[in-house]
Every structure is written in structure tokens, then in C-alpha cells.
MARVOSE-356006 format. One record per residue (C-alpha): x, y, z negated; chain; residue in one letter. Coordinates in steps of 0.5 Angstrom, whole numbers. Layout:
<recs>
REC_X_Y_Z_A_A .
...
</recs>
This chain:
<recs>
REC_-35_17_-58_A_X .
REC_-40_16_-52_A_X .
REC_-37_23_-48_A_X .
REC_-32_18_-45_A_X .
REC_-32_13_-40_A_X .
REC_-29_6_-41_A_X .
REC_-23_8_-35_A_X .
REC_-21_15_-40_A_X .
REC_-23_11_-46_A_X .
REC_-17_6_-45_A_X .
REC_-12_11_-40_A_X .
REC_-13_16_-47_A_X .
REC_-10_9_-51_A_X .
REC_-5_8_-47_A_X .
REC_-3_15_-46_A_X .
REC_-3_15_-54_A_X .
REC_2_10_-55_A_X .
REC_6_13_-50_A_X .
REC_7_19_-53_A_X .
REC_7_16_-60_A_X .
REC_1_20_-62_A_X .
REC_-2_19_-70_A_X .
REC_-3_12_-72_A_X .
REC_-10_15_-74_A_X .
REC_-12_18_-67_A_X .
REC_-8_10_-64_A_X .
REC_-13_7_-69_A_X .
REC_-20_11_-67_A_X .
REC_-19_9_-59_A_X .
REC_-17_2_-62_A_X .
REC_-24_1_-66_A_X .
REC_-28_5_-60_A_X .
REC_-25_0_-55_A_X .
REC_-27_-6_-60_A_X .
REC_-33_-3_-61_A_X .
REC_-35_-4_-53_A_X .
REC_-32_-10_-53_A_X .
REC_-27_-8_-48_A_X .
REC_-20_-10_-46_A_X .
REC_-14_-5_-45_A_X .
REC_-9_-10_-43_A_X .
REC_-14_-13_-37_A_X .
REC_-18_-7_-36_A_X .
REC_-12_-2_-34_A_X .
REC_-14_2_-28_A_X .
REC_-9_8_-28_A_X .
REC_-2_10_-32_A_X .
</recs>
């Protein structure tokens, strides 16, 4: 999942839940995130 940036990586997590998509699909963003050791919650730059 390298195609994405960081940014996009964590607006596409957050739009996911917002639009209540597949728990799998919220999961897959959520395991990629952990795996670049990133922090959706701190590192949110657009909605």
C-alpha cells in the first residue's frame, strides 16, 4: 500500500469511518497506519 501518501493514507481512514464503510476496509487503513507508525488522531491535516 505504498501508492498512498502518509496525508491520504490517514484522510482515507478517517473518511472511511465517516462514511461507515466495511469494518475490513477501516482495518486494512488501520493495520497500514500501525505499520508506518503513524497517528491518525495527531497527524490529521484535512477533513
Amino acid at each position: 500500500m505504498e501508492v498512498l501518501s502518509d496525508e491520504l493514507l490517514i484522510d482515507a481512514y478517517h473518511s472511511a469511518i465517516l462514511f461507515d464503510l466495511e469494518p475490513d476496509f477501516i482495518q486494512l487503513l488501520s493495520a497500514e497506519m500501525i505499520r508506518r507508525e503513524l497517528n491518525p488522531d495527531l497527524e490529521r491535516i484535512t477533513a
